[in-house]
C-alpha positions in Angstrom: 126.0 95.1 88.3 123.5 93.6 85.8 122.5 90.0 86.5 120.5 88.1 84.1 117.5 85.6 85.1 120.4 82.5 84.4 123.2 84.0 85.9 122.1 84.8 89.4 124.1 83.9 91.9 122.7 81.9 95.3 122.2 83.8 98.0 123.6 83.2 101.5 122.5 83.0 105.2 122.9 86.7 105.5 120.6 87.5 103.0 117.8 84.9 104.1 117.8 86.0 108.0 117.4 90.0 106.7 114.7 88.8 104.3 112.9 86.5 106.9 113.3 89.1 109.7 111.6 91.6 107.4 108.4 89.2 106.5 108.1 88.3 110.3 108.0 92.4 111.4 105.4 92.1 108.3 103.2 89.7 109.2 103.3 90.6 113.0 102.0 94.3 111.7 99.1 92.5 110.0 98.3 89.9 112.1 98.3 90.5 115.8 96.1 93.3 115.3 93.5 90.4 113.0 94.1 88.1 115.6 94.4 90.0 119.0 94.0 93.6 119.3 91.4 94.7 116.7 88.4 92.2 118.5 89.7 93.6 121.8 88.8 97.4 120.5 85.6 96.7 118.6 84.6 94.1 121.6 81.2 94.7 122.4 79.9 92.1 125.0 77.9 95.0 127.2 76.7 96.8 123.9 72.6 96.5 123.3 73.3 94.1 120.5 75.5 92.3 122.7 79.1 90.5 121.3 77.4 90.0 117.7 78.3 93.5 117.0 81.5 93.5 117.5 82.1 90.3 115.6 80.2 92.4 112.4 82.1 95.8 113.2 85.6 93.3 113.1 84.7 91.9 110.2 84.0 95.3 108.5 86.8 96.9 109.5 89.2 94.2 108.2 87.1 93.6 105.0 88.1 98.0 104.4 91.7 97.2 105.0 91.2 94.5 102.2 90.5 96.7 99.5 92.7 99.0 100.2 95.5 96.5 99.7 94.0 94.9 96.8 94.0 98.8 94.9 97.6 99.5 96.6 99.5 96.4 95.8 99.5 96.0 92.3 99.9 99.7 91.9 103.0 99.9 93.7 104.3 96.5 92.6 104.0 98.5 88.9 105.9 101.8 90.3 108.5 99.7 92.0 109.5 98.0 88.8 109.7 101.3 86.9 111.3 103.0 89.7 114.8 103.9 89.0 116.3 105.9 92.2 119.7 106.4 93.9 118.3 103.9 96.6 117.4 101.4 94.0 114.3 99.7 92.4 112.5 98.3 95.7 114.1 99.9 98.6 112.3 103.2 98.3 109.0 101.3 98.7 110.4 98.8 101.2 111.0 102.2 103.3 108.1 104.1 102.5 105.7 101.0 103.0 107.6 100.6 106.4 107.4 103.7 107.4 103.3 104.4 106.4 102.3 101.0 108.5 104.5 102.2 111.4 102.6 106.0 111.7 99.1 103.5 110.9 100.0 102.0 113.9 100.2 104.4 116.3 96.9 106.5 114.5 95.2 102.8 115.4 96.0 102.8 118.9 94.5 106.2 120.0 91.4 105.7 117.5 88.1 105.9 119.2 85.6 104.7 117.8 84.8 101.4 114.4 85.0 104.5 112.2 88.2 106.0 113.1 89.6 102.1 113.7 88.7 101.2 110.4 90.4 104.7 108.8 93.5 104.1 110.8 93.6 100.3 109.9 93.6 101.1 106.2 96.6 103.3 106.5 98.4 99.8 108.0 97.4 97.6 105.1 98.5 100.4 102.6 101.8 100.3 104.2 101.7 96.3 104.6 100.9 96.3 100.8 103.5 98.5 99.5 106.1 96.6 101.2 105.3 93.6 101.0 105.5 94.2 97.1 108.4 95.3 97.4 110.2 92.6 99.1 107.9 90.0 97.5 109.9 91.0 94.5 113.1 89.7 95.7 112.5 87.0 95.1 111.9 86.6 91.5 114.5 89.5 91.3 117.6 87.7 92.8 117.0 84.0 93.1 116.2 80.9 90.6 117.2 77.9 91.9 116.1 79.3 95.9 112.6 80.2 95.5 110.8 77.6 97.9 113.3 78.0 100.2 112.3 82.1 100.1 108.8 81.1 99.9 109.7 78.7 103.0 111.1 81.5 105.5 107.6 84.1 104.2 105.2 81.1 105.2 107.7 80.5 108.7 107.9 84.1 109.3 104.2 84.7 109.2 103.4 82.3 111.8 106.1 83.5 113.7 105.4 87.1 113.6 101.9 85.9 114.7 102.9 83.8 117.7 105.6 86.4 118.6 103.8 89.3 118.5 100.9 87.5 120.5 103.0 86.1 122.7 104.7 89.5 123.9 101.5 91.2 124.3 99.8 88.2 126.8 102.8 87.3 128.2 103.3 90.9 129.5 99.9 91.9 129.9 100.5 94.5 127.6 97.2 96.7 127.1 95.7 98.0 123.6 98.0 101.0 123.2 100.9 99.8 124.3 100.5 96.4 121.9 100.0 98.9 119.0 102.9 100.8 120.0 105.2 98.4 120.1 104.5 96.9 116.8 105.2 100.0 115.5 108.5 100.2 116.7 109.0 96.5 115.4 108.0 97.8 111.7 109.8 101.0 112.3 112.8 99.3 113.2 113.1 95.6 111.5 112.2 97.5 108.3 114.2 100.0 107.7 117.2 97.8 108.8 115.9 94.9 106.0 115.0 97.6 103.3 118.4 98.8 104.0 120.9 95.9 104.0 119.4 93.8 101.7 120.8 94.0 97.9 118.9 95.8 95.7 120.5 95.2 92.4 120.3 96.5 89.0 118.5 93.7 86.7 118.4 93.2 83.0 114.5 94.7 82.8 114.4 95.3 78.8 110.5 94.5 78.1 109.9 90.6 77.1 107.6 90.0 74.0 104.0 88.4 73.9 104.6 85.0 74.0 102.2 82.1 72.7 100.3 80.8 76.3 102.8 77.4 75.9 106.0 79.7 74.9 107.8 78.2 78.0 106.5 74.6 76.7 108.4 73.7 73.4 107.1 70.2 73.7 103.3 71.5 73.0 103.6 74.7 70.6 103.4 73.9 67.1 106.9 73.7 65.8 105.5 76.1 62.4 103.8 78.7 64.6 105.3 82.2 64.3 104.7 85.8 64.5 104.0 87.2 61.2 106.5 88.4 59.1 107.1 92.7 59.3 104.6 92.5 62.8 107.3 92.2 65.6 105.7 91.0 68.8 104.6 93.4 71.6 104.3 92.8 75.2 100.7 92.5 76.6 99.3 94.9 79.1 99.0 93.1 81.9 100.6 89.7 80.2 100.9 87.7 83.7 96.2 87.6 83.3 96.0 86.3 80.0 98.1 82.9 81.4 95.4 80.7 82.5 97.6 79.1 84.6 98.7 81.9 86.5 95.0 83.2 87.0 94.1 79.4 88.6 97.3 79.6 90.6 95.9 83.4 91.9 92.1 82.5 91.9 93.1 79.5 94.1 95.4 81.2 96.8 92.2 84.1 96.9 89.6 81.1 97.8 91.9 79.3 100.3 93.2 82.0 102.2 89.4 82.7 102.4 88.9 79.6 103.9 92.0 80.1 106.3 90.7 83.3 107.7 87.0 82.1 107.9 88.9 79.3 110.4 91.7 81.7 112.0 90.2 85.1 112.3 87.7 84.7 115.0 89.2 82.5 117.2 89.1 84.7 120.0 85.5 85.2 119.7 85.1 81.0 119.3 87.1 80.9 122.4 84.8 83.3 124.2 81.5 82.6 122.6 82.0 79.4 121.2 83.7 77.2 123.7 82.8 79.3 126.6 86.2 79.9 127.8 86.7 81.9 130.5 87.0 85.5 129.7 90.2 85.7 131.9 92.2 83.0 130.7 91.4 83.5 126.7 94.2 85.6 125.7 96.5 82.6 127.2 94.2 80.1 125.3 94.8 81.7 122.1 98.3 81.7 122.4 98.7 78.4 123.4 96.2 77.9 120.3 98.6 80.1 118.0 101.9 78.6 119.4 100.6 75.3 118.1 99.6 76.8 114.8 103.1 78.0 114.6 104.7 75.3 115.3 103.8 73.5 112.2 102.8 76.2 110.1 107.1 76.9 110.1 107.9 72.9 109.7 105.7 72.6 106.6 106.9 76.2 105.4 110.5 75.2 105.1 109.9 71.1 104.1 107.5 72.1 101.8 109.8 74.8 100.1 112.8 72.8 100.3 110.7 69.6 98.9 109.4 71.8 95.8 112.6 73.2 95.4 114.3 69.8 95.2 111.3 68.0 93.4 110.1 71.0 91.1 106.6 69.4 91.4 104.7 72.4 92.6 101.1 71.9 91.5 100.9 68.6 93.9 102.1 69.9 97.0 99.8 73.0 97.0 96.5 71.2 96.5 97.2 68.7 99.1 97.9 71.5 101.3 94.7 73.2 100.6 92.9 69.6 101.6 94.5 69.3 104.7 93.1 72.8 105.8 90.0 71.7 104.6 90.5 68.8 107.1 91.2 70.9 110.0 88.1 73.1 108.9 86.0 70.2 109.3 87.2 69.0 112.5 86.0 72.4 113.9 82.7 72.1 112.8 81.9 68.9 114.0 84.0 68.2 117.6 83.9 71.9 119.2 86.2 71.4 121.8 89.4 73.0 123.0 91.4 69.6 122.8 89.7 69.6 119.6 90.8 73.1 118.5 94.3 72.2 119.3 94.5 69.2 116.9 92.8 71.4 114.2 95.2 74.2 114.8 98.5 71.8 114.2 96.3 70.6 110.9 95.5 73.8 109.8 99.3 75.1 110.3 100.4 72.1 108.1 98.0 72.6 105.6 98.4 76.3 105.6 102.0 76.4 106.1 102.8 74.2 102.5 99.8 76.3 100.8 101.4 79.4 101.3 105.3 79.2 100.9 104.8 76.6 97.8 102.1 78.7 96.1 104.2 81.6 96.2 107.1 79.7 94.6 104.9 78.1 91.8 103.2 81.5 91.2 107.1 83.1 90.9 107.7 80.0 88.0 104.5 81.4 86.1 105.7 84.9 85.8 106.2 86.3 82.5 108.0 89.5 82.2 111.5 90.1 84.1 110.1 93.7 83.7 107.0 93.2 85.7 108.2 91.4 88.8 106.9 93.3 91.5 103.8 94.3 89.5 102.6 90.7 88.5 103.8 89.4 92.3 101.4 92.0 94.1 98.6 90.6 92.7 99.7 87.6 94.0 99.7 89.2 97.3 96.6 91.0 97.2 95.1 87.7 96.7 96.7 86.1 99.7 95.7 89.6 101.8 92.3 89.9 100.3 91.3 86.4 101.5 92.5 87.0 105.0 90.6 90.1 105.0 87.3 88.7 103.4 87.4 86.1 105.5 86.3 87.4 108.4 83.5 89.5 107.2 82.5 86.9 105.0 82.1 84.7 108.9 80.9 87.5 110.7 78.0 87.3 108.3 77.9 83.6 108.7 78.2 83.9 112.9 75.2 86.3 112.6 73.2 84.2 110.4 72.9 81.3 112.9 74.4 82.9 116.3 77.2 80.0 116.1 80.2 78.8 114.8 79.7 75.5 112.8 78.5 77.4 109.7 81.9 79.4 110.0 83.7 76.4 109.4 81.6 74.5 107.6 82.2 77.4 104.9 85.7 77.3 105.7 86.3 73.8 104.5 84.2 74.5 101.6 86.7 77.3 100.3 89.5 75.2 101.2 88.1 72.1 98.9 87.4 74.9 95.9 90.6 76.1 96.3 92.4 73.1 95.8 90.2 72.3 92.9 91.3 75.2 91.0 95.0 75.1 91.5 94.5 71.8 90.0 94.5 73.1 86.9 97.4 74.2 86.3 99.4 72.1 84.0 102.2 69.8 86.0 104.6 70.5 82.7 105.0 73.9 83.5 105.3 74.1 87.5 108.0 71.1 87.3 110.3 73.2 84.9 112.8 74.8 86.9 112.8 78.8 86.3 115.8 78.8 84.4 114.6 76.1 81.5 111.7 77.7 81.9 112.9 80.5 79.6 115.0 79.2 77.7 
């Protein structure tokens, strides 16, 4: 069955616990390793240099994962929306990004070694790309009227996945391998089952014409303009870049998500290093950290969706977001404390939480081309994954510089505030149209 952009129907509570159960194997593939597993291999408290080096050699290695999903996303965003396969437009890379960050997983945990770490850890965010392009695309594919809500449960499952995955490990004093391991099983599993079950419909695709920048704006396109007569319009390469709005909405989530990993991804070496925690008890204080995270990171994921969905007033919600993180950044840089930390990590998961789910939704509003879904949505991604990535080699550098952590966040607050500054831009006329009247 064909379904066109107006006619699709909503989708149920079947469909959103397969979709959010997919994003939280996801994230919990990406991010316990970040958070938890990766500093524990490339730990280097005994080494000559002492812990500094391992801060750098976590900071590389995640930085090498980042560019391979900024080369891999769009790319197979682009071959999932020309694919046309038994299984269906997405599944096949759903499955085969599954499946790739799975075997990843298990190269990672017998690696010896930053340089064979770093090899495996590409592997991972080559599978994490492909797949999250594929179910990235979903959205845009299958809903209209439910796309903060779908933003919602990716924000929610990401902190869960985190605190999950995090949570198992600690609580059952799981060691490196084993971790590993089981997240592979998780990614295995969880995604084969989503890729699977989840519709994959056939969708009107027939290439959309170049538009004028303020096509979806009647009320500021000059009523005479028109293509000339015997030209007929063609579609742009690449159409989603030349919409300035779109590139503010991606150009902000890049610099914020810079600032959220400069303040989330070396939190077990603040914990150690910083705050002088006891080595013994820090996997506990990070989760207790990350469970608060969580905590609100999911309640401004789904109020934040569900607001945007019921307000259509996009634009507003994610720059006060990014400000709030900026907040939180601040806090961390000028009251070092663990009571301190806590109260930064419950800002930082509100301000993070609405930032992610509600950029996501405005960024599906902006895209142009039913054809292009996938394609235009994994740079949307890599953005998102290239700032968590950056960000901690960007504050390994910045750790190194002074042998601390207040330049960390300092820097951290200043993405956030540049951030917010440049989703600004974009117009509130177009992020307050729903999709729908957005094309007609």
């Amino acid at each position: 069955m064909t379904h066109s952009a107006a006619s699709r129907p909503r989708v149920g509570a079947g469909w959103f616990t397969l979709f959010t159960l997919a994003w939280l194997a996801l994230w919990a593939v990406q991010l316990v390793p970040i958070q938890l597993l990766l500093p524990l291999q490339l730990d280097t408290p005994d080494d000559a240099d002492g812990w500094i080096a391992g801060v750098i050699w976590s900071g590389v290695v995640l930085a090498a994962g980042g560019v391979a999903s900024i080369v891999v996303g769009p790319i197979a965003g682009a071959l999932s929306d020309r694919t046309r396969s038994r299984l269906g437009r997405r599944r096949p890379w759903a499955l085969g990004g599954s499946w790739l960050a799975a075997a990843a997983l298990v190269a990672t945990a017998f690696a010896d070694g930053p340089w064979l770490i770093g090899a495996a850890w590409i592997g991972v965010s080559v599978g994490f790309a492909a797949a999250s392009a594929a179910f990235t695309a979903l959205i845009a594919d299958q809903l209209t009227t439910q796309r903060g809500a779908a933003s919602g449960a990716v924000g929610s499952a990401q902190a869960l996945g985190l605190v999950v995955g995090v949570g198992v490990i600690a609580l059952l004093e799981l060691d490196i391998v084993t971790g590993y391991l089981l997240l592979a099983v998780l990614m295995a599993v969880v995604g084969t089952v989503a890729a699977l079950l989840l519709p994959d419909p056939v969708v009107d695709v027939s290439p959309t014409p170049a538009r004028h920048p303020d096509a979806r704006h009647p009320d500021t396109r000059d009523a005479t303009a028109h293509e000339p007569t015997g030209h007929p319009a063609r579609p742009r390469r690449l159409e989603a870049l030349h919409d300035p709005d779109f590139l503010w909405v991606v150009s902000g989530r890049l610099v914020v998500n810079i600032g959220n990993g400069l303040g989330t991804a070396l939190l077990l070496f603040f914990l150690l290093y910083g705050l002088r925690r006891p080595a013994a008890g820090a996997e506990d204080d990070l989760l207790l950290l990350i469970l608060v995270y969580t905590v609100f990171v999911v309640l401004a994921s789904v109020a934040g969706g569900w607001l945007s969905d019921r307000t259509q007033r996009r634009t507003g919600i994610v720059v006060a977001s990014a400000l709030i993180q900026a907040v939180a950044a601040v806090v961390l840089a000028v009251a070092p404390a663990y009571g301190t930390t806590l109260i930064a990590g419950a800002l930082l998961g509100v301000g993070y939480g609405a930032f992610t789910s509600v950029g996501l939704a405005l960024a599906t509003d902006l895209l142009p081309s039913e054809a292009d879904h996938a394609r235009d949505l994994g740079i949307v991604n890599v953005a998102a994954n290239l700032g968590q990535l950056l960000g901690p080699l960007v504050g390994a550098l910045l750790v190194a510089a002074v042998g601390g952590f207040w330049l960390l966040f300092a820097a951290a607050a200043a993405f956030s505030v540049a951030g917010a500054l440049m989703t600004a831009r974009v117009r509130p006329a177009r992020s307050s149209r729903s999709p729908v009247a957005a094309r007609r």
